[in-house]
C-alpha positions as CSV (number, residue, x, y, z in Angstrom):
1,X,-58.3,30.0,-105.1
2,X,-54.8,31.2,-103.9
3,X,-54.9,33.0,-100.5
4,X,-52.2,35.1,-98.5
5,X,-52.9,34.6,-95.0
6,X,-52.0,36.6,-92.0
7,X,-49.5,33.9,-90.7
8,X,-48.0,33.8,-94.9
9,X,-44.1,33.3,-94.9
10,X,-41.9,34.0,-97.9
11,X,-42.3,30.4,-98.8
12,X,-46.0,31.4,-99.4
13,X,-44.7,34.3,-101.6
14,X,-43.3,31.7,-103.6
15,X,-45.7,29.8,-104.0
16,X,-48.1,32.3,-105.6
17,X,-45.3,32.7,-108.0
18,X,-44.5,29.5,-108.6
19,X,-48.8,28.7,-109.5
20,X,-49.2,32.0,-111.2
21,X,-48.7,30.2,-114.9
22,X,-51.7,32.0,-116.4
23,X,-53.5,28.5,-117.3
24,X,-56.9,29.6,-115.5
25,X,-58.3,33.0,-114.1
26,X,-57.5,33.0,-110.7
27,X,-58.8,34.8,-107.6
28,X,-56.2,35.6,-105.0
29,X,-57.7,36.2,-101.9
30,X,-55.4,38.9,-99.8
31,X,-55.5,39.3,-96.1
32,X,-56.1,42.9,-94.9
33,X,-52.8,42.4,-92.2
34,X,-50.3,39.8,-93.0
35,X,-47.5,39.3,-90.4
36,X,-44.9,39.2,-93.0
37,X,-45.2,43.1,-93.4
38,X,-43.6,43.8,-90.2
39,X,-40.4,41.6,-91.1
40,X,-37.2,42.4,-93.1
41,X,-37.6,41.4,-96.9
42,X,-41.1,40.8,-96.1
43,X,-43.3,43.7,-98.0
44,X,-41.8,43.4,-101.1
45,X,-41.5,40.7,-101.2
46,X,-45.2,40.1,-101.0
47,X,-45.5,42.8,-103.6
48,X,-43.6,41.3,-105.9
49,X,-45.7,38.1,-105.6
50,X,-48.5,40.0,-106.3
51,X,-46.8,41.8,-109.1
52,X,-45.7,38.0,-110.5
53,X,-49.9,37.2,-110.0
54,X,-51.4,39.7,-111.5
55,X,-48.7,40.2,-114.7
56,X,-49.3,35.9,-115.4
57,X,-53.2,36.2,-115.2
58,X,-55.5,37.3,-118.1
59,X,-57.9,39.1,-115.7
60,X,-56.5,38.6,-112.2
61,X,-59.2,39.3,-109.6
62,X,-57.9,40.5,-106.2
63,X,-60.0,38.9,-103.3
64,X,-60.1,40.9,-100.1
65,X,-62.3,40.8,-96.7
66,X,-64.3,43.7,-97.2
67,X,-67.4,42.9,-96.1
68,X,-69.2,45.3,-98.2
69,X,-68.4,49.2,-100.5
70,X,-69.2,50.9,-97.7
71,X,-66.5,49.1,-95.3
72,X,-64.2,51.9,-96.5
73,X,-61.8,51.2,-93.0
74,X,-61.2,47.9,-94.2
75,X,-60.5,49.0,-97.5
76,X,-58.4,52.0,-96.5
77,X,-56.4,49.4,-94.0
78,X,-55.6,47.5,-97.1
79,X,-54.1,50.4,-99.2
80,X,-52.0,51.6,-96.3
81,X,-49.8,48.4,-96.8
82,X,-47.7,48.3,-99.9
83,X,-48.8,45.1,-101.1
84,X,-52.1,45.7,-100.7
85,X,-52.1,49.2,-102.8
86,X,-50.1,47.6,-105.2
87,X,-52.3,44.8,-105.8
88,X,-55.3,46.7,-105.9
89,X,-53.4,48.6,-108.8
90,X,-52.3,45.8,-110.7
91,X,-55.3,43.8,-110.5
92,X,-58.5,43.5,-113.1
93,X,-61.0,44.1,-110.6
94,X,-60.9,44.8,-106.7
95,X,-63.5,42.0,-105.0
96,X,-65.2,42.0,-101.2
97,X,-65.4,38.9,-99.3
98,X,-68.5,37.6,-100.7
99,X,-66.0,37.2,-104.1
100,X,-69.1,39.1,-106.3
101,X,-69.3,42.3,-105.3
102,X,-66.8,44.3,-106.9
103,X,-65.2,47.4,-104.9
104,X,-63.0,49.0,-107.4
105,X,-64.3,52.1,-107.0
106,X,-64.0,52.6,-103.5
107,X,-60.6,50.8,-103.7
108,X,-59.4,53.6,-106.6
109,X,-60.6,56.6,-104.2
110,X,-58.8,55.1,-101.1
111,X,-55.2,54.5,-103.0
112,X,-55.6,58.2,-104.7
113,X,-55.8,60.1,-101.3
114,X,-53.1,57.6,-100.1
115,X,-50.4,58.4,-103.0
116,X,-51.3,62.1,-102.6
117,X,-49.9,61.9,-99.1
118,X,-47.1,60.2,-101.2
119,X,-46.5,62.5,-103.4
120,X,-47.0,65.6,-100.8
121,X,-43.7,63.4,-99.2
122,X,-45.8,63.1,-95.6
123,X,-44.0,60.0,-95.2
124,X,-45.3,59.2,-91.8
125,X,-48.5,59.1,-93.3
126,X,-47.4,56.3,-96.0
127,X,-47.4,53.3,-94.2
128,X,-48.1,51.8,-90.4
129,X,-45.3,51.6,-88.1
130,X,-41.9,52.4,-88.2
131,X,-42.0,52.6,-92.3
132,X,-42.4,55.0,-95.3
133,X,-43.6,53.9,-99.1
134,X,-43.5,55.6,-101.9
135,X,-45.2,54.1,-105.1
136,X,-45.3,55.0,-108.8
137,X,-48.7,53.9,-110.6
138,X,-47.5,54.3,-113.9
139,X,-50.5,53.6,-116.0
140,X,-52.2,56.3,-114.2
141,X,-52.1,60.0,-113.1
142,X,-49.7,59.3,-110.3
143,X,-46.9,58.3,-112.5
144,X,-44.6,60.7,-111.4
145,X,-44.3,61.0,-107.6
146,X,-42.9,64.5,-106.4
147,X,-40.4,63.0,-104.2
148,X,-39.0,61.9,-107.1
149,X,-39.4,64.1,-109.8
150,X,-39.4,67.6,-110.4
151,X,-40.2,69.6,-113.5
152,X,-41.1,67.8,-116.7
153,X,-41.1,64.6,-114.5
154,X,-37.7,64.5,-114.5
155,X,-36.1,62.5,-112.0
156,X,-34.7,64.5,-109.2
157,X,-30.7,65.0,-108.6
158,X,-28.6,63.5,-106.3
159,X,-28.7,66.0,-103.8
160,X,-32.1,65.7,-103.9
161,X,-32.4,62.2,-103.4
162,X,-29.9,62.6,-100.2
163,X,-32.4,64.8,-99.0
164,X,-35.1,62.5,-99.3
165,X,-32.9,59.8,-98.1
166,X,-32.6,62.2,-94.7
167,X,-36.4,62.4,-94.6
168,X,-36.9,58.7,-95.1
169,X,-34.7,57.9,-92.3
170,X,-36.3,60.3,-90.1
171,X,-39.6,59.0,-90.5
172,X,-38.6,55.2,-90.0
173,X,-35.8,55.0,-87.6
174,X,-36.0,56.0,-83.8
175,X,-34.3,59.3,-82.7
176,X,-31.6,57.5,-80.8
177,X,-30.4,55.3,-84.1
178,X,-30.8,58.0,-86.0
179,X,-28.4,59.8,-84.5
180,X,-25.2,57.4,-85.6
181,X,-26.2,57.6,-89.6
182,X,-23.6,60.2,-90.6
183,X,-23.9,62.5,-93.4
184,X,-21.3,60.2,-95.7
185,X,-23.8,57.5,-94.9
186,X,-26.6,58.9,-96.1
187,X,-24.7,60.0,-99.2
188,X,-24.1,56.9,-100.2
189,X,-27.6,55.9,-99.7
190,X,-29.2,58.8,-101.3
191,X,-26.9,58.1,-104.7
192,X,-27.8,54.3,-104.1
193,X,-31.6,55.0,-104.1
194,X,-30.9,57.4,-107.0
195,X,-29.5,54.5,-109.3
196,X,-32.0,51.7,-108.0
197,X,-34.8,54.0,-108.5
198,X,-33.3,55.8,-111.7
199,X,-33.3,52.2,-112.7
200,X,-37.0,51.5,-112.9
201,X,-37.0,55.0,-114.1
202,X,-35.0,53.9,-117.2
203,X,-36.0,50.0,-117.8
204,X,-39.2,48.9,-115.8
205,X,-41.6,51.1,-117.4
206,X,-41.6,49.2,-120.6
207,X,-41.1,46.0,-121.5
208,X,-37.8,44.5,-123.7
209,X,-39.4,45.9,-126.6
210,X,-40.3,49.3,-125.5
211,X,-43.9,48.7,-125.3
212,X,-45.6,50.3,-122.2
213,X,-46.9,47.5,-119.7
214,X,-50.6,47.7,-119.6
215,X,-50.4,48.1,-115.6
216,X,-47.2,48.8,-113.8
217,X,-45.9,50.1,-110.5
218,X,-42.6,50.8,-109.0
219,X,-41.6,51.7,-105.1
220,X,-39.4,52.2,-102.6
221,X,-39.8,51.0,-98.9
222,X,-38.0,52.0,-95.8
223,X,-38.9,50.6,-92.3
224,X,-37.3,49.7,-89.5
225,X,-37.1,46.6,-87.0
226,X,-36.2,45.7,-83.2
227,X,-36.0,41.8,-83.5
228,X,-36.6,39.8,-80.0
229,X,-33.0,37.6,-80.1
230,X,-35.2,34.7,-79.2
231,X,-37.4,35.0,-82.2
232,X,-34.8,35.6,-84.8
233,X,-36.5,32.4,-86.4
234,X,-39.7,33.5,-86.4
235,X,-38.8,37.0,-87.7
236,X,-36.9,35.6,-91.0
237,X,-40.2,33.2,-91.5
238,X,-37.8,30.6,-93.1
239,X,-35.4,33.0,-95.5
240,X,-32.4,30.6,-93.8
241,X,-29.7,33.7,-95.1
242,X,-31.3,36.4,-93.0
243,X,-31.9,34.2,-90.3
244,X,-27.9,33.6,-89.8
245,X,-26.7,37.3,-91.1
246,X,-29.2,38.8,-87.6
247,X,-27.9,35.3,-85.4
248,X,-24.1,37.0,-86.5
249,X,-25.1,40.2,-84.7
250,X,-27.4,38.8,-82.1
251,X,-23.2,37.7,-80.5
252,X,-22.8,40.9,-80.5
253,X,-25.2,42.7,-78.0
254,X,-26.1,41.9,-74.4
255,X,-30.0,43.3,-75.0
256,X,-32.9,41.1,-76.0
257,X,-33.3,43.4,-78.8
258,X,-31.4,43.5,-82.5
259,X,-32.4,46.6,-84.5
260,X,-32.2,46.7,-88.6
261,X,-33.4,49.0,-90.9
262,X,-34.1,48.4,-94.5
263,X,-34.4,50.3,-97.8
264,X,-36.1,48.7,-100.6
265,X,-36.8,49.2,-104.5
266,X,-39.0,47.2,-106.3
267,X,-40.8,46.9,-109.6
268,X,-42.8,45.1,-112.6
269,X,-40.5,45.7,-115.3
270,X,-39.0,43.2,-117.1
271,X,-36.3,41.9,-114.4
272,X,-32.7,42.6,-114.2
273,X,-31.5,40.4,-116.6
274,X,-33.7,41.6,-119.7
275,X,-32.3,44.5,-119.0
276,X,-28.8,43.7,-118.9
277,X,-28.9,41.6,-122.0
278,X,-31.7,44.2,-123.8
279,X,-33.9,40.9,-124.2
280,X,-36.2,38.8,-122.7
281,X,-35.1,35.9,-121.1
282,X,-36.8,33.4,-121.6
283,X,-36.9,29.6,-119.9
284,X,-34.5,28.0,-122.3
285,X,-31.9,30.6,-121.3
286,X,-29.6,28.6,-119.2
287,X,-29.1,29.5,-115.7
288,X,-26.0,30.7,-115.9
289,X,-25.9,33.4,-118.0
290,X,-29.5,34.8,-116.0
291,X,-27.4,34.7,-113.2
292,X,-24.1,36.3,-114.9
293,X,-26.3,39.1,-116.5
294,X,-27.4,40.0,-113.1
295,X,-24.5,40.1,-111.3
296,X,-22.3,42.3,-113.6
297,X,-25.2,44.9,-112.9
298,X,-23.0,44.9,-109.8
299,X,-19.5,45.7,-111.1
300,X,-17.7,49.4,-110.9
301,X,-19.2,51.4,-114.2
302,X,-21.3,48.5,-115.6
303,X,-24.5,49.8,-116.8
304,X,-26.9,49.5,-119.3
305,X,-27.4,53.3,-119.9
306,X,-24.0,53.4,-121.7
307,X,-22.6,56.6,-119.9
308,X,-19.4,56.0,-118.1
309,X,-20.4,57.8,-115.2
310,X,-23.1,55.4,-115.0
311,X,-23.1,52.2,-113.1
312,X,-21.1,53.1,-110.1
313,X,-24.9,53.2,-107.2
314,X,-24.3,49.0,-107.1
315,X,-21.3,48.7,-106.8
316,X,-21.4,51.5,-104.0
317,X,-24.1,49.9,-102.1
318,X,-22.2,46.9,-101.5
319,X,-18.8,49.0,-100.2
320,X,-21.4,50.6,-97.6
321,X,-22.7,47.3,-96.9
322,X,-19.2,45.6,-96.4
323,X,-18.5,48.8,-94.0
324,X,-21.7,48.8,-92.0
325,X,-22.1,45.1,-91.7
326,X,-25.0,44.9,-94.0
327,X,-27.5,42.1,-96.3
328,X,-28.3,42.5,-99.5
329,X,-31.5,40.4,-101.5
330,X,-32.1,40.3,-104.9
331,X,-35.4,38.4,-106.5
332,X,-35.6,39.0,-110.2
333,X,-36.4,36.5,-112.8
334,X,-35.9,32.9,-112.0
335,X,-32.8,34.3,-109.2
336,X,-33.1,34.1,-105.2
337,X,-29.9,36.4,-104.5
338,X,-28.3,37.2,-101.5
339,X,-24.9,39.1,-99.7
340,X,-24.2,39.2,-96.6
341,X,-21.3,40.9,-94.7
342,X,-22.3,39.4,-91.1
343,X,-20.1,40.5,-88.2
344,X,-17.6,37.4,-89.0
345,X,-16.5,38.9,-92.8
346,X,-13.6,39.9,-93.7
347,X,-12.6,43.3,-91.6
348,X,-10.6,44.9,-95.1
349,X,-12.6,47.9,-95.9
350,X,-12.0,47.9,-99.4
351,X,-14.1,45.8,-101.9
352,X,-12.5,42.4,-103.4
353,X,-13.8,40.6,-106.5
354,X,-15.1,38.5,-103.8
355,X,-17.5,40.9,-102.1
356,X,-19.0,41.5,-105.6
357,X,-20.1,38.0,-105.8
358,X,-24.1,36.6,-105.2
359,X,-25.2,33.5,-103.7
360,X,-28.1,31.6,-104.0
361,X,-30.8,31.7,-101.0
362,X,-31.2,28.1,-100.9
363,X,-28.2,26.7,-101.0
364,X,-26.1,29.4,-99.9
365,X,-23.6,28.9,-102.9
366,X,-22.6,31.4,-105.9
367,X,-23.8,28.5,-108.3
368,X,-27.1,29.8,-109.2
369,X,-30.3,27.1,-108.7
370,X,-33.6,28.0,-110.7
371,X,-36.8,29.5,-108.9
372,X,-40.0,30.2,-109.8
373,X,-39.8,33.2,-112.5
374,X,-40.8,36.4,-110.6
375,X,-42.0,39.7,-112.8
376,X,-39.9,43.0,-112.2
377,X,-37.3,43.2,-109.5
378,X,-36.8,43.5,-105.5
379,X,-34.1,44.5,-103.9
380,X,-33.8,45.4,-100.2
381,X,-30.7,46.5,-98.4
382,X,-30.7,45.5,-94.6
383,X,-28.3,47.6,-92.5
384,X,-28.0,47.4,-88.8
385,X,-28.8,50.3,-86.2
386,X,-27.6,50.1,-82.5
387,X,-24.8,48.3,-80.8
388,X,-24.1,46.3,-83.8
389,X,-23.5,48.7,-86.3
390,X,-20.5,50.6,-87.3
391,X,-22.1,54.1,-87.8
């Protein structure tokens, strides 16, 4: 049986990746609170290892600690964390602790009334803490979220997407940070969000063919952190990039706190690759071309939508994150990607070829290594908030 525990680090998300071969049926079994949630990277991350799970398995059976169908507040603790709803989504059949008794009934009523407050945008309501979540169930009636889509399910505009932006960032980020995001900020964050989540709009709801996927879900997730300087380590659970882009601006500030916020997109499509090349990669594709697929998504007016006023939401997100001092991670296919503009970076404003660039999570290098092939795509934008940011 493969478990996510409540201590599980991203080396554990990995791991269910990496054993998720779809040789045997397996049971995951899914803690109701796992520390990981309240890190940077650290709920999609687990999402997208449940994604990878479920997507490998012929009949993937979720495994939780309900103790029985009428535990309905351990249940509805589960959906209110993103990886739990989404793996109650994805999955064959929702089990309680006893690993018989099935609960996907009670499971399907708890994650409905949970992606109406979604879809009614009471973002406060989405998710514990200092976070929001929004999440698409596509192979379901709650395809189309309203913060997303208006008439026809048409994805929103721009504008509208700034204002949901606004709205995010007021429901995850305290009053006092708040106040030093500027209008031009959240611009470029809105049209950002617009083209990750216009993205999975386009390419994750089908697979290289066009076929629908028999399950699929797509997100966003927005939370913010105050990091104890002394437990930078214990905060990054191992993801050795993070841990020295927050040591950069843990120089900067005299308090025992750091303060990040991040905005992720994730999905179960079929990666960022397959959709750059319109194919699926498969694991005779060499390395190199994976990781050159993925990182022209990245260049000014590259897209796979063929307009030319396409493509320009990447390549914006890393000028704002060269500006604001930002990280940027990227798990799709068999890639661990990473950018980071710590404090120490080049102070030019503009973007260089350079800046465009990925490197690979463990080693650090652009020379791409091969992971564990992941399902869909996750991609979470760290900015800071505070004394160390530049808003």
């Amino acid at each position: 049986m493969l478990r996510l525990d409540t201590d599980a680090s991203f080396s554990d998300c990995e791991a269910v990746i990496e054993t998720s071969d779809g040789s045997s049926n397996q049971i995951l079994r899914l803690a109701t609170n796992l520390n990981l949630r309240t890190r940077p990277c650290g709920s999609v991350s687990l999402a997208q290892a449940l994604i990878t799970w479920t997507r490998h398995q012929p009949a993937p059976l979720l495994g939780t600690y309900v103790q029985s169908a009428e535990d309905t507040r351990t249940i509805e603790n589960l959906a209110r964390r993103t990886y739990g709803l989404v793996g109650m989504m994805m999955s064959s059949d929702v089990l309680a602790a006893d690993g018989k008794t099935t609960i996907r009934r009670e499971a399907n009523e708890v994650v409905r009334h949970r992606i109406e407050a979604m879809s009614l945008a009471r973002l406060k309501e989405t998710a514990p803490g200092v976070a929001a979540s929004l999440v698409c169930v596509d192979h379901s009636s709650m395809a189309y979220l309203e913060p997303f889509y208006g008439a026809e399910h048409r994805l929103r505009s721009e504008g509208d997407f700034r204002n949901l932006t606004s709205r995010l960032l007021d429901a995850s980020i305290p009053e006092a940070s708040r106040r030093r995001i500027g209008s031009d900020d959240v611009t470029v964050i809105g049209t950002t969000l617009r083209e990750l989540f216009g993205n999975t709009h386009d390419h994750a709801r089908t697979d290289t063919d066009g076929r629908p996927w028999r399950k699929s879900v797509r997100g966003v997730f927005v939370s913010h952190y105050q990091i104890e300087v002394d437990r930078l380590q214990i905060s990054t659970q191992g993801l050795e990039p993070l841990y020295l882009y927050m040591s950069a601006h843990r120089k900067l500030v005299k308090q025992k706190h750091i303060q990040f916020f991040e905005i992720s997109v994730y999905d179960s499509g079929p990666g960022f690759a397959a959709r750059r090349l319109g194919k699926k990669v498969d694991p005779e594709t060499p390395i190199q071309d994976e990781y050159e697929a993925v990182t022209s998504c990245f260049l000014k007016h590259v897209s796979s939508k063929g307009k030319p006023t396409d493509g320009l939401g990447l390549y914006r997100v890393m000028g704002l994150l060269k500006r604001r001092r930002g990280f940027l991670r990227l798990r799709t296919g068999r890639l661990s990607l990473f950018r980071s503009f710590a404090p120490e970076s080049s102070e030019q404003p503009e973007l260089s070829p350079a800046d465009l660039t990925l490197r690979d999570v463990s080693t650090g290098v652009e020379s791409p290594s091969i992971h564990a092939q992941a399902e869909g795509a996750a991609v979470s934008v760290i900015l800071p908030v505070g004394r160390s940011a530049r808003w």
